[in-house]
ChimeraX commands (.cxc) that place a marker at each C-alpha (Angstrom):
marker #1 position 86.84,56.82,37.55 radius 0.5
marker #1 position 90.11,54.70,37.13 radius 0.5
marker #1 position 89.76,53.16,33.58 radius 0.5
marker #1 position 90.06,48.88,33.79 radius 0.5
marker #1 position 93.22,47.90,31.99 radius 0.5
marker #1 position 93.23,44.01,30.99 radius 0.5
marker #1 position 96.57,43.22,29.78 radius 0.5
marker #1 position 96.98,40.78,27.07 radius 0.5
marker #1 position 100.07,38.48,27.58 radius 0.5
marker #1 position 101.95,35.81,26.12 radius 0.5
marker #1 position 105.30,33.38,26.47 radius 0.5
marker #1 position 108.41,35.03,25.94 radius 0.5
marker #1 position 109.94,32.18,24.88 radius 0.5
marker #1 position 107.18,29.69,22.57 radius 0.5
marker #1 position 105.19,33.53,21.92 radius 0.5
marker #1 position 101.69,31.43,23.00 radius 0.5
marker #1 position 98.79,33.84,24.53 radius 0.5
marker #1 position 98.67,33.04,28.26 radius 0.5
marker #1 position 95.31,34.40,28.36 radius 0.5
marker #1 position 92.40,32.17,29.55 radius 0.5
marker #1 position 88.85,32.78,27.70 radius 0.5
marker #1 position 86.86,30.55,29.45 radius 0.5
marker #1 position 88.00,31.37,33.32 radius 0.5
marker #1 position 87.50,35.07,34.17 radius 0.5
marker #1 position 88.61,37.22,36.96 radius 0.5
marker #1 position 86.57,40.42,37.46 radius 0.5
marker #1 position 84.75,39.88,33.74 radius 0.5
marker #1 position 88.52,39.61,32.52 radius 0.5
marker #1 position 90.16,36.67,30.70 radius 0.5
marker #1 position 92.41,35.35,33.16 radius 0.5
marker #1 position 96.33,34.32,32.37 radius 0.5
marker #1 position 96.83,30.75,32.91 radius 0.5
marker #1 position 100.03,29.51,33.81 radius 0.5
marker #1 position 101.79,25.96,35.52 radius 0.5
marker #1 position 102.78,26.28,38.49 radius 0.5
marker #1 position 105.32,24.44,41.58 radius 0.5
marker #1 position 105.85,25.33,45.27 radius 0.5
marker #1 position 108.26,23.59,47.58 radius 0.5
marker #1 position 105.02,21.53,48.49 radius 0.5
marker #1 position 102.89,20.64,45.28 radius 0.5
marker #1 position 101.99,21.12,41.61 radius 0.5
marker #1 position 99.30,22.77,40.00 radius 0.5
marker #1 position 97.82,25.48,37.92 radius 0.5
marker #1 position 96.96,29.02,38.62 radius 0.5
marker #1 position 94.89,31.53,36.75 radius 0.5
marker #1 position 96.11,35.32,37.66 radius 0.5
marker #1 position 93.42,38.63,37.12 radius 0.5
marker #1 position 94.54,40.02,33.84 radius 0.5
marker #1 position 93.58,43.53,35.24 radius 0.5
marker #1 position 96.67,45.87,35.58 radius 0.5
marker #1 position 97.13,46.40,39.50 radius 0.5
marker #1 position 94.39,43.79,40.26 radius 0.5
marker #1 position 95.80,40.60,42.75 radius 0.5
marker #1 position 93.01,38.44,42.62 radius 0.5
marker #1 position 93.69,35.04,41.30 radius 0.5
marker #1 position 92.68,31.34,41.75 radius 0.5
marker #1 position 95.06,27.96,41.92 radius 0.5
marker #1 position 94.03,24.30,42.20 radius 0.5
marker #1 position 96.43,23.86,45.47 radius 0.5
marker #1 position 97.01,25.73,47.96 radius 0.5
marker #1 position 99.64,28.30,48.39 radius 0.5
marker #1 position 100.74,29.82,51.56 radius 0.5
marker #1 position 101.46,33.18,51.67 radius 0.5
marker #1 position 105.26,34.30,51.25 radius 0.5
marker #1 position 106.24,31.08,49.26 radius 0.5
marker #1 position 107.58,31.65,46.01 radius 0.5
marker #1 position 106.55,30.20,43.01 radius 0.5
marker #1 position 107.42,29.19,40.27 radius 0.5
marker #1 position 105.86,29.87,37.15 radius 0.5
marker #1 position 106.04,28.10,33.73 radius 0.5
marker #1 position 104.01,28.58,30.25 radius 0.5
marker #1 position 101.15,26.21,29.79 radius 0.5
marker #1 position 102.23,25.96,26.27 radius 0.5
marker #1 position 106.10,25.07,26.22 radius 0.5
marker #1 position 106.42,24.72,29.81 radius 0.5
marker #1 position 109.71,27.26,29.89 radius 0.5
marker #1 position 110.15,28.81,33.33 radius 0.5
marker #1 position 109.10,32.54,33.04 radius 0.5
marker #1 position 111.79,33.72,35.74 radius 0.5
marker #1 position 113.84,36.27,34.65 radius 0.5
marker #1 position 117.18,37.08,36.39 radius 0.5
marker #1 position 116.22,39.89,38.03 radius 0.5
marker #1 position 114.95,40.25,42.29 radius 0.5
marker #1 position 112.16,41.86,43.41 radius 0.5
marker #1 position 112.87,45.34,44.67 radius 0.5
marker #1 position 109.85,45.06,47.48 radius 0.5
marker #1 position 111.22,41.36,48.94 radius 0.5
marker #1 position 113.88,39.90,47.28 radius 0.5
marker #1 position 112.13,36.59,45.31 radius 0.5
marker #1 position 112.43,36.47,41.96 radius 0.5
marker #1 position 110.79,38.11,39.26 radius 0.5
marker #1 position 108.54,36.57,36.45 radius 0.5
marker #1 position 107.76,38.58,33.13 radius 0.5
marker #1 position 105.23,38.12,30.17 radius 0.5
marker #1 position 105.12,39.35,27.02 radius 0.5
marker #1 position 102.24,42.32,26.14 radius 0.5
marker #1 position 100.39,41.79,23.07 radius 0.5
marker #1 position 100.29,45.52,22.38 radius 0.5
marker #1 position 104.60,45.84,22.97 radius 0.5
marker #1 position 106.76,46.07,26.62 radius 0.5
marker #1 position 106.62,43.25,29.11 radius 0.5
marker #1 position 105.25,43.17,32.56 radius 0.5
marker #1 position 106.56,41.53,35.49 radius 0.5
marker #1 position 105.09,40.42,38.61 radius 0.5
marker #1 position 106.72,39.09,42.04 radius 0.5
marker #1 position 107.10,35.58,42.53 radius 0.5
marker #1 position 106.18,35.58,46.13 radius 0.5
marker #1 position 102.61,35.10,47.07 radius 0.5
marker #1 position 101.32,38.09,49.09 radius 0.5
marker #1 position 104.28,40.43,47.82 radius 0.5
marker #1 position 102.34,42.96,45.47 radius 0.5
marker #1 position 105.26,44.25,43.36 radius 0.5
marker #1 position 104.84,44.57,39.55 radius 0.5
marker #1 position 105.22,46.84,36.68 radius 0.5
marker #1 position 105.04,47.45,32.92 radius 0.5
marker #1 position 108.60,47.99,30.95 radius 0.5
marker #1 position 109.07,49.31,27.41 radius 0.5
marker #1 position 112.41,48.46,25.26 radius 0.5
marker #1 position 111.37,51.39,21.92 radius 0.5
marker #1 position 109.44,53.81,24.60 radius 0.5
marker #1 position 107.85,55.77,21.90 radius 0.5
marker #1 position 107.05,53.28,19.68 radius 0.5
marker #1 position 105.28,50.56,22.35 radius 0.5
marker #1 position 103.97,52.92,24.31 radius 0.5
marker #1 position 102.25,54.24,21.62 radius 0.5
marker #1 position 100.80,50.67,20.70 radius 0.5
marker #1 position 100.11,49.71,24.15 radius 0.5
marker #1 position 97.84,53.45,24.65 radius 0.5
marker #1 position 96.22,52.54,20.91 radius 0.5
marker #1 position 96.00,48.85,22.32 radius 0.5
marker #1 position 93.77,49.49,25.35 radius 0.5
marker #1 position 92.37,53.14,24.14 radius 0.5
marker #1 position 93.98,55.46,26.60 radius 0.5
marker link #1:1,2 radius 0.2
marker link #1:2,3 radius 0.2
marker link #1:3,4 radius 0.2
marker link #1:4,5 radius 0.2
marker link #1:5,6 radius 0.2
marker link #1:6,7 radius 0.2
marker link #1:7,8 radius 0.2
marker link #1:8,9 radius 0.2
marker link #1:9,10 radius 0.2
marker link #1:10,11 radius 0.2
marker link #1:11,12 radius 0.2
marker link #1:12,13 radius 0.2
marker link #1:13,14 radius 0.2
marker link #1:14,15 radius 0.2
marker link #1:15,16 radius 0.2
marker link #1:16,17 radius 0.2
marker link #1:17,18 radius 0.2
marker link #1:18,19 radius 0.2
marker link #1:19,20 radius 0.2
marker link #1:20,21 radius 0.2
marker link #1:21,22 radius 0.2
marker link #1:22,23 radius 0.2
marker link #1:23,24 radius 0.2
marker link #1:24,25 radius 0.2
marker link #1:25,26 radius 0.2
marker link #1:26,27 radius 0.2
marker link #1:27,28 radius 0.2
marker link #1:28,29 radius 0.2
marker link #1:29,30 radius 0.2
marker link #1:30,31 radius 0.2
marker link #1:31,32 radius 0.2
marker link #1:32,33 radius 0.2
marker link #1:33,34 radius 0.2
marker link #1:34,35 radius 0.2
marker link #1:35,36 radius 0.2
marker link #1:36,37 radius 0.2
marker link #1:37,38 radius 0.2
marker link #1:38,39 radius 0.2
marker link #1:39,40 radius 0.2
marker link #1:40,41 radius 0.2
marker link #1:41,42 radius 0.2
marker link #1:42,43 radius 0.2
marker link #1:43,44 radius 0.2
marker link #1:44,45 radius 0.2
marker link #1:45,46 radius 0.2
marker link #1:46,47 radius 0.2
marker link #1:47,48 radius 0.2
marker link #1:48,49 radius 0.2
marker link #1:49,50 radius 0.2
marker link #1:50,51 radius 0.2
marker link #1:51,52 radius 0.2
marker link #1:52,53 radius 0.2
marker link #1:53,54 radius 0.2
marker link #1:54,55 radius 0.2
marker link #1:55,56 radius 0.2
marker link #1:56,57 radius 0.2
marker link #1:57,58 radius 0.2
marker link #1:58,59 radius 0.2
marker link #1:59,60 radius 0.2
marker link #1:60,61 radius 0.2
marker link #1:61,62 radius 0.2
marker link #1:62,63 radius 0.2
marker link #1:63,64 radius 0.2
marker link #1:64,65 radius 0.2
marker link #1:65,66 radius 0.2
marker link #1:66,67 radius 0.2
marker link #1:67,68 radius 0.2
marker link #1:68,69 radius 0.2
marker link #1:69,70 radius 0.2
marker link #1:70,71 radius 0.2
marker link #1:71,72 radius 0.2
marker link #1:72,73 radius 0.2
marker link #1:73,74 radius 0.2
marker link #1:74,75 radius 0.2
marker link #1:75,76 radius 0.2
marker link #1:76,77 radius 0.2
marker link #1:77,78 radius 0.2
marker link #1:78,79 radius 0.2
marker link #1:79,80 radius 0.2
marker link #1:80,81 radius 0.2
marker link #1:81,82 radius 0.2
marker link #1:82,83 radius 0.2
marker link #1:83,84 radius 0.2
marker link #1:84,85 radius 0.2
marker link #1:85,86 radius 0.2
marker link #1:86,87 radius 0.2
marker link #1:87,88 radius 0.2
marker link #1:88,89 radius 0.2
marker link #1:89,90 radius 0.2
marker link #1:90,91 radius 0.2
marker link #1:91,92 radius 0.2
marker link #1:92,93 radius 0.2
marker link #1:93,94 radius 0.2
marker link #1:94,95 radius 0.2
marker link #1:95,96 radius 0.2
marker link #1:96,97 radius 0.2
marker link #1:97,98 radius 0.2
marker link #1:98,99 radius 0.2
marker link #1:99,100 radius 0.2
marker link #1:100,101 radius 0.2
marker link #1:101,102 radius 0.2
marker link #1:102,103 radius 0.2
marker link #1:103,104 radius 0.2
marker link #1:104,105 radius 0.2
marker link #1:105,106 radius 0.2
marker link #1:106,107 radius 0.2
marker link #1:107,108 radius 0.2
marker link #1:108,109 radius 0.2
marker link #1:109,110 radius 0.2
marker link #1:110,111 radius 0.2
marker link #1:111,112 radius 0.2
marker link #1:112,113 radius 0.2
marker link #1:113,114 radius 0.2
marker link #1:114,115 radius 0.2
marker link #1:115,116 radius 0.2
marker link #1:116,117 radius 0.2
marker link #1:117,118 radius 0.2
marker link #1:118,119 radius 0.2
marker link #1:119,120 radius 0.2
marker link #1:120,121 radius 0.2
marker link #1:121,122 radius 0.2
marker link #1:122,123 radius 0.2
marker link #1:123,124 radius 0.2
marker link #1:124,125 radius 0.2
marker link #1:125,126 radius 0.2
marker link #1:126,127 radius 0.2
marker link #1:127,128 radius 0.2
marker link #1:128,129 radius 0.2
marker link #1:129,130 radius 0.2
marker link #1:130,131 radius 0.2
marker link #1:131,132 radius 0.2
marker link #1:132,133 radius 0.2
view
């Protein structure tokens, strides 16, 4: 059985946990983050589990629009310079709590996303004592 993987995250920029105690996705704490579309405004809290999609928003998002994403904290855009291999959009990234980054696809419906690691050995090594791998 595939062991569940929450990932804790946080701003890159203000260093404020993203991560939502009080709404969960699938048991997890959910990340919180702002939100725009070409349309509206809003919020939307993302599953924290690694290669989980599930998520919930207070407007609605059609699929293929891309979103943008800011910190609920400092409100900093979380786009990095950097396209999505899969579709093209832009990519957003988080900080892990336990070292590396992960980055997710800005377009809803694209399913693109992955974890990276600057010091390989050394956050790899906290991220596997993080979540007991």
């Amino acid at each position: 059985m595939k062991k569940k993987i929450s990932l804790q995250v946080k701003c890159p920029h203000c260093r404020e946990s993203l991560m939502d105690e009080e709404n969960l996705l699938s048991d997890y704490p959910s990340i919180r983050l702002n939100i725009v579309t070409p349309e509206d405004r809003g919020t939307i809290n993302l599953c924290s589990l690694f290669e989980c999609f599930d998520h919930y928003s207070n407007i609605d998002i059609k699929t293929n629009t891309i979103v943008d994403f800011y910190c609920p904290k400092c409100n900093q855009e979380l786009t990095v310079k950097e396209e999505c291999k899969l579709c093209g959009a832009p990519m957003v990234s988080f900080v892990l709590k336990a070292g590396g980054r992960v980055s997710i696809c800005s377009r809803k419906g694209c399913s693109n996303h992955y974890l990276t690691f600057q010091d390989l050995t050394q956050e790899l090594s906290r991220f596997y004592n993080e979540y007991e791998l």
